[in-house]
TORTIGU-322879 format. One record per residue (C-alpha): y, x, z; residue number from 0. Coordinates in Angstrom, 1 decimal. Layout:
  north   east     up   i
      Y      X      Z NUM
...
END
This chain:
  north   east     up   i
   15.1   94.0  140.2   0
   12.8   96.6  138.6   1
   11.9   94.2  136.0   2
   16.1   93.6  135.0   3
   16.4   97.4  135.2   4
   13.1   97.8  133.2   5
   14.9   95.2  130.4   6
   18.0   96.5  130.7   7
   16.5  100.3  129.7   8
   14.9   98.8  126.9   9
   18.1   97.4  125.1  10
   19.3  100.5  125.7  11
   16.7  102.5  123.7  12
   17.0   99.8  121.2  13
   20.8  100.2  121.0  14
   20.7  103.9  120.5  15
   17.6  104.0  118.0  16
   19.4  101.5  116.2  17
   23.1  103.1  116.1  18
   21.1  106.2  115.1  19
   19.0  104.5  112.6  20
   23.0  103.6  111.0  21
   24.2  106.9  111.7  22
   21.2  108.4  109.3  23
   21.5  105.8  106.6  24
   23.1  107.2  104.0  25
   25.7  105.1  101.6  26
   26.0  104.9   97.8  27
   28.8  103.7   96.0  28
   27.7  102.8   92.0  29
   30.8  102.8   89.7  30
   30.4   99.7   87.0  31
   32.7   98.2   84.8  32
   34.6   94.5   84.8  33
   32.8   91.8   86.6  34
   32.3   89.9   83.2  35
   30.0   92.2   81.4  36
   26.8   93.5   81.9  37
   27.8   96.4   83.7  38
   28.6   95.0   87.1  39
   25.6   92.4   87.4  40
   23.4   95.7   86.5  41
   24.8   97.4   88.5  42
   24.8   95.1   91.5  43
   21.0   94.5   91.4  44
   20.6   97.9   91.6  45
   22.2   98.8   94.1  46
   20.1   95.4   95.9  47
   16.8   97.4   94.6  48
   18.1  100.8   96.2  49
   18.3   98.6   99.8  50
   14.9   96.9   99.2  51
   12.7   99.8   98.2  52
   14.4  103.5   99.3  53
   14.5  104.1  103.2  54
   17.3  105.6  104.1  55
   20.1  104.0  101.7  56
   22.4  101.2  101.6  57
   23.7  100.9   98.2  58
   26.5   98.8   97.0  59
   28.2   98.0   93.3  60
   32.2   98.4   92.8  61
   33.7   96.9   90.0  62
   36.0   99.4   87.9  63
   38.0   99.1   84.7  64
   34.6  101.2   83.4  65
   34.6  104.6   81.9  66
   38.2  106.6   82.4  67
   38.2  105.5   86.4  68
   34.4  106.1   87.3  69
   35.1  109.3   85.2  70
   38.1  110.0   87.8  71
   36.4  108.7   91.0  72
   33.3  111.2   91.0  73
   35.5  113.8   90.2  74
   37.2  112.9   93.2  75
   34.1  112.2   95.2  76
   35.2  108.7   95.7  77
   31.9  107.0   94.2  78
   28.4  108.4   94.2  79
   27.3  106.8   90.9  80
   29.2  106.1   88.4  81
   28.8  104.5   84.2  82
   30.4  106.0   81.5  83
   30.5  105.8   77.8  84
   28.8  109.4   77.0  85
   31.5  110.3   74.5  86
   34.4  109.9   77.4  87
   32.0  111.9   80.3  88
   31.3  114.5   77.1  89
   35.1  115.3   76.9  90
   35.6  115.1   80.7  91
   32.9  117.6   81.4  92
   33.9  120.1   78.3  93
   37.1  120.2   79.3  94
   38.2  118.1   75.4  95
   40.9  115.8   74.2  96
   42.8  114.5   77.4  97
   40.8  116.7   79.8  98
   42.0  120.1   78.2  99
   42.5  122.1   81.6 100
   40.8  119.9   83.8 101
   37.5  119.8   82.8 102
   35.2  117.6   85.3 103
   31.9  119.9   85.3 104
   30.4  118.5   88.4 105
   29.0  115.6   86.4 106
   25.4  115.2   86.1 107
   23.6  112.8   84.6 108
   20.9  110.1   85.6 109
   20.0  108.1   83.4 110
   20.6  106.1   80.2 111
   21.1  102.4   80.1 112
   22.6   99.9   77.1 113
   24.1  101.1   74.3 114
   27.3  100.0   73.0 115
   28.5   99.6   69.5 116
   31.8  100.3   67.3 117
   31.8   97.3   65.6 118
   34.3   96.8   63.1 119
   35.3   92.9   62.2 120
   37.2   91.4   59.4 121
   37.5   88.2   57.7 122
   34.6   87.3   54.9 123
   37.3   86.9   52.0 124
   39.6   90.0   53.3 125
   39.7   92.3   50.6 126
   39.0   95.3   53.5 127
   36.1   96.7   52.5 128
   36.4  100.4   54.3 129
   37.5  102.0   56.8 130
   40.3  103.5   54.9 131
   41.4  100.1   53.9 132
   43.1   99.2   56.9 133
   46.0  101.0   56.2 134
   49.1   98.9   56.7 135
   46.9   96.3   58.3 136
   47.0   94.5   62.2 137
   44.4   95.7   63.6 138
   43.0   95.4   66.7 139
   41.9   98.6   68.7 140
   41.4   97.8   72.3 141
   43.0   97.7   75.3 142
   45.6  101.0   76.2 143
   43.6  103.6   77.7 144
   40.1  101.9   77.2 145
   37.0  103.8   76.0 146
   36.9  101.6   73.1 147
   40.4  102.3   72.0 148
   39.5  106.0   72.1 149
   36.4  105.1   69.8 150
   39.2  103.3   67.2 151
   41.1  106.0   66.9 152
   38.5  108.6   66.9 153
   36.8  106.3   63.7 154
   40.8  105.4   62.0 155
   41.5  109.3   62.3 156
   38.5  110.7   60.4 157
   39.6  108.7   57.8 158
   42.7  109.6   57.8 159
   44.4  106.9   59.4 160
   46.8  107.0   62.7 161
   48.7  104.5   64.4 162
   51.4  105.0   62.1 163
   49.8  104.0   59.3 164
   48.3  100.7   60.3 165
   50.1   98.3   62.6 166
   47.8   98.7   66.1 167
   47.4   95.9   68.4 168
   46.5   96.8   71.9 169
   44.4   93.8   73.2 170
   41.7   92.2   75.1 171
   38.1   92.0   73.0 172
   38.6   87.8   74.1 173
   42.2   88.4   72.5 174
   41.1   90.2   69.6 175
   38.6   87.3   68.9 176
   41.1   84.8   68.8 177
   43.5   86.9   67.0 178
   41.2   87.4   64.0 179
   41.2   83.1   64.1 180
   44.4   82.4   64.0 181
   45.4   85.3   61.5 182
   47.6   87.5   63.4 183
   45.2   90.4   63.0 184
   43.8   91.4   59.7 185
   40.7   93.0   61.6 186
   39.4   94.5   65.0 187
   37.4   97.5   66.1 188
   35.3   96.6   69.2 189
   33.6   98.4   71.2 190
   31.1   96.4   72.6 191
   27.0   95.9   73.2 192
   25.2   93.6   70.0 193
   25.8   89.9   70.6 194
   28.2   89.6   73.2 195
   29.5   86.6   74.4 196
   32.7   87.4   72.1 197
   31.4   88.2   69.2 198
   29.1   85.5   68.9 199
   32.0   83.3   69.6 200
   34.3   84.6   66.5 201
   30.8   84.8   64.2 202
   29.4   81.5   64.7 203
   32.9   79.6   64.5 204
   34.3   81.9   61.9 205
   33.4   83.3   58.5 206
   33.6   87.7   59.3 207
   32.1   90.0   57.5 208
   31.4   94.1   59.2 209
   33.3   97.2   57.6 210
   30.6  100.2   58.0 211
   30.9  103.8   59.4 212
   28.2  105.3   57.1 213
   29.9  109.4   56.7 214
   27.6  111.1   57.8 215
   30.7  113.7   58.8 216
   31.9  111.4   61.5 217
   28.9  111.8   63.1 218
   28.8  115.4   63.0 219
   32.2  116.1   63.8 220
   31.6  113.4   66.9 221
   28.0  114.6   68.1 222
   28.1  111.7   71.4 223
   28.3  109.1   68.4 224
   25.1  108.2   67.1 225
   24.2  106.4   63.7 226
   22.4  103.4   64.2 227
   22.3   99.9   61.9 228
   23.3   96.6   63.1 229
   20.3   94.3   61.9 230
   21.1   91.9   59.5 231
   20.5   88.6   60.7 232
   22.5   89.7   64.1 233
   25.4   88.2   63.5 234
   26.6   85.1   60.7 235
   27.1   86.1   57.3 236
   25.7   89.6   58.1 237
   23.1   89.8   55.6 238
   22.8   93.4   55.2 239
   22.1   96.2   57.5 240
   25.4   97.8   58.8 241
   25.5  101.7   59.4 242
   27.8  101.9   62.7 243
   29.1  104.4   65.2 244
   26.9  103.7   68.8 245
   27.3  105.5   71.8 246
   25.4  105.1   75.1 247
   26.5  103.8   78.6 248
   25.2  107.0   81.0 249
   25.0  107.1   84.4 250
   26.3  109.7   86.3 251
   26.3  111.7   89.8 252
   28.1  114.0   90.8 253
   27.9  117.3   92.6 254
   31.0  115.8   94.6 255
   28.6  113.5   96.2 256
   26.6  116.1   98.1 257
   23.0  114.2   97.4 258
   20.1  116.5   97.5 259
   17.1  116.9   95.0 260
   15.1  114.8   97.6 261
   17.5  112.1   97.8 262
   18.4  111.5   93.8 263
   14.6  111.6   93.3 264
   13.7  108.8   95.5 265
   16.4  106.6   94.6 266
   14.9  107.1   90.9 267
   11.4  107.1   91.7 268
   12.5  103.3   93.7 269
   14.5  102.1   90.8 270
   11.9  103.2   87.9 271
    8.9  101.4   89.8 272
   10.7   98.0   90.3 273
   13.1   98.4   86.8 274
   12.6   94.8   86.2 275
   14.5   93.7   89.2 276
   17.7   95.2   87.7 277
   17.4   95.3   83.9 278
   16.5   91.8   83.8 279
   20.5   91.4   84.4 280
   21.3   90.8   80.5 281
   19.3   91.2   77.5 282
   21.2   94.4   76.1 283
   19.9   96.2   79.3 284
   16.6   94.6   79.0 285
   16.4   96.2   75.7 286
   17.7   99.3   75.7 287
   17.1  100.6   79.1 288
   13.5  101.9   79.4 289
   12.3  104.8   81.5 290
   10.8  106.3   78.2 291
   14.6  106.5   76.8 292
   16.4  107.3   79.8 293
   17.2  110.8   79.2 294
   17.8  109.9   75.1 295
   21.6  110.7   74.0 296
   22.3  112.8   77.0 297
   24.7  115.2   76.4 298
   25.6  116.5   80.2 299
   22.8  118.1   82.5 300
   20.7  116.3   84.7 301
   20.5  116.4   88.3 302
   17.5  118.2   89.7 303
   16.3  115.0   91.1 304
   16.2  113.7   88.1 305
   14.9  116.3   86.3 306
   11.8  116.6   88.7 307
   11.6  112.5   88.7 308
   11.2  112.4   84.7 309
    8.8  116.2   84.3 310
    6.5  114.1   86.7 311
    6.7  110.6   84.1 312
    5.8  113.2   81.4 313
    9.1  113.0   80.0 314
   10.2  115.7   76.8 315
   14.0  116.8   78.6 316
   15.9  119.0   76.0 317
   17.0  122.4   76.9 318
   20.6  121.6   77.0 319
   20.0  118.8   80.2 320
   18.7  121.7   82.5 321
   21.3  123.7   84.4 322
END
């Protein structure tokens, strides 16, 4: 009898420890993008490092339609971490463009990961040659509401260009790729990581050629944006470096979530030390996520986790990160 009452005492202990153990484990919610890029498998092996190598968290990934709703969700509080393109999280935490009078200034950055390009696509015999020669053209911008069709219009409006004055196409990047084939577009502007599955479709089955952003005024009057060259050699018929508009996918926190200096550390200090478990996920992440660049391209304040996490890697952080 005192042996049962001794067993059954121990499940009890065991029970309790173990509901506490629950209780005290605090969840994490990451933000993505679609489940057919390289935002969600990132995204999701992260979250599976988090689990294997920080006490105290259980981490999952949530596929999102990407920038504009992981924007809305951490101002809500309803995801802990989140990706955005950093010229959309830029507007959202100055209070610019569509988030004049609703600013979202509890965002706070983590880190940087891939970077994603504003590739502009035409046919090789088109006689587009510039930017401002898509007036009166189809071209593809994007999908309604997308960070990418932001980017489109931001590039078309600079030089002088609206939706007025070319004939916009609101599609799919898949869509726009077939689109270009089969002439019903005259050329597209994607937003989109080097090589993607898309655009290696359209470049090894059809003859394109790249438009370039080279003003050096777009960039300054769009500071996220930065100048970079598509290699030649990267795509098909690319045989010349091609000045373009690239901005980088951030992840954020937010002061929404509630997590402490202690808490965002450790979850960076256990992501940092087993990165290749996670950036292995696609070869754009692989490449352009690197502890030594994470805080490059930031343009919203760190979180002081972060902030003591990369001071102790020896990391340079601007003045305009700290807050």
């Amino acid at each position: 009898m005192q042996r049962k009452i001794a067993l059954l005492t121990g499940l009890l202990i065991l029970t309790v420890f173990s509901a506490t153990a629950l209780a005290a484990e605090k969840r994490i919610s990451i933000g993505t993008a679609g489940t057919a890029g390289a935002l969600y498998p990132m995204g999701v092996a992260m979250a599976e490092t988090i689990n294997r190598h920080v006490p105290g968290f259980k981490a999952s990934a949530e596929a999102s339609s990407a920038s504009l709703e992981n924007i809305r969700n951490l101002a809500a509080g309803d995801v802990d971490w989140a990706i955005s393109q950093n010229e959309v999280s830029f507007l959202a935490y100055s209070g610019k463009g569509k988030y004049e009078g609703r600013a979202v200034n509890s965002l706070r950055s983590l880190f940087g990961t891939l970077i994603s390009w504003a590739q502009i696509f035409a046919p090789l015999d088109s006689p587009v040659k510039s930017v401002k020669d898509l007036k009166g053209k189809r071209v593809g911008v994007g999908a309604p509401g997308s960070g990418g069709e932001r980017t489109a219009a931001k590039i078309l409006g600079y030089f002088g260009l609206d939706y007025k004055s070319i004939k916009p196409e609101f599609m799919s990047n898949t869509e726009m790729v077939a689109a270009l084939k089969d002439g019903t577009l005259d050329a597209f502007i994607v937003t989109h990581p080097l090589k993607s599955a898309a655009l290696m479709d359209l470049t090894s089955s059809f003859k394109t050629k790249m438009i370039p952003v080279a003003d050096q005024g777009f960039y300054e009057k769009f500071p996220y944006f930065t100048k970079r060259d598509v290699p030649a050699g990267t795509y098909k018929n690319i045989n010349a470096a091609v000045p373009t508009p690239t901005s980088r996918i951030v992840m954020y926190t937010s002061t929404k979530a509630n997590l402490s200096e202690a808490q965002v550390y450790a979850m960076l200090k256990g992501l940092w030390e087993n990165a290749d478990e996670w950036v292995s996920t696609h070869p754009a992440v692989k490449r352009y996520t690197t502890l030594a660049d994470a805080v490059k391209s930031l343009n919203i304040p760190l979180h002081p986790g972060a902030v003591k996490y990369y001071r102790e890697k020896g990391l340079k952080i601007p003045e305009k990160l700290l807050k």
